[in-house]
C-alpha positions in Angstrom: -53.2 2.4 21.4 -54.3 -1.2 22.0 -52.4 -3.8 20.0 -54.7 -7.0 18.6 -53.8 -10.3 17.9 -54.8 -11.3 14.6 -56.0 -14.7 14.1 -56.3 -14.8 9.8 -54.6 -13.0 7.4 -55.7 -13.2 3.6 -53.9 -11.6 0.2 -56.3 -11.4 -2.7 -55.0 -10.0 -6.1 -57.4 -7.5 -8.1 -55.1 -7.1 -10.6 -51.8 -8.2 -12.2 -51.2 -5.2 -14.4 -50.1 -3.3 -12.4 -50.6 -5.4 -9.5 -52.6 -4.7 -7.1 -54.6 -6.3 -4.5 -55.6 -6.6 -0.5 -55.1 -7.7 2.6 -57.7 -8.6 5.1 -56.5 -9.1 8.4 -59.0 -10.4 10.7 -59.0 -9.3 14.3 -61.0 -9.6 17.5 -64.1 -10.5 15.4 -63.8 -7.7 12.9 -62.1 -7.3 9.4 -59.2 -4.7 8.2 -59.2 -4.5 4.7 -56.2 -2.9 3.6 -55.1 -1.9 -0.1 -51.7 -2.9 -2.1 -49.5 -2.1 -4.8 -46.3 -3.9 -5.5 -44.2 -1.5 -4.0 -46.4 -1.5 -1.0 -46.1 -5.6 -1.0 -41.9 -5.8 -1.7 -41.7 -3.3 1.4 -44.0 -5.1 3.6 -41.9 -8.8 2.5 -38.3 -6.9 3.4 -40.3 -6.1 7.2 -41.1 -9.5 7.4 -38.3 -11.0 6.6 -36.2 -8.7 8.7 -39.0 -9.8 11.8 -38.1 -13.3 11.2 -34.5 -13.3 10.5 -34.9 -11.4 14.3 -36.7 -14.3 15.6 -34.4 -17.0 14.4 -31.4 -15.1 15.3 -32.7 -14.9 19.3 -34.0 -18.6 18.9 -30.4 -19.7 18.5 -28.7 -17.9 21.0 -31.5 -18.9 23.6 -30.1 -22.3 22.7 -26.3 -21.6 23.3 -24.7 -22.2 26.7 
C-alpha cells in the first residue's frame, strides 16, 4: 500500500439533523470523498487529537537537554 500526502482537506455538512456530511480529501491530483455521521466525526476528532497531543509531547522533549 502506497501512503499519499494530502495537500487539501474539506468538511461539508449535508445535514444537521442528524448530522451528517463529507470529507474530501484531495490527493496526488485526485479527490476522496468520504461520508460522515457524528459518531464517525467525534471518533475521528479523539484520533486527532491523540496524533497531536503525540506530536507536542515529542516536540518538547526534542527540546530538553
Amino acid at each position: 500500500m502506497s501512503v499519499q500526502r494530502a495537500t487539501n482537506i474539506a468538511v461539508s455538512t449535508a445535514s444537521t439533523a442528524p448530522l451528517r456530511g463529507t470529507i474530501e480529501i484531495d490527493c496526488a491530483g485526485t479527490v476522496a470523498t468520504f461520508a460522515i455521521d457524528e459518531e464517525m466525526a467525534h471518533r475521528l476528532c479523539a484520533d486527532l487529537e491523540r496524533f497531536l497531543t503525540q506530536a507536542q509531547h515529542k516536540t518538547r522533549a526534542a527540546r530538553r537537554p
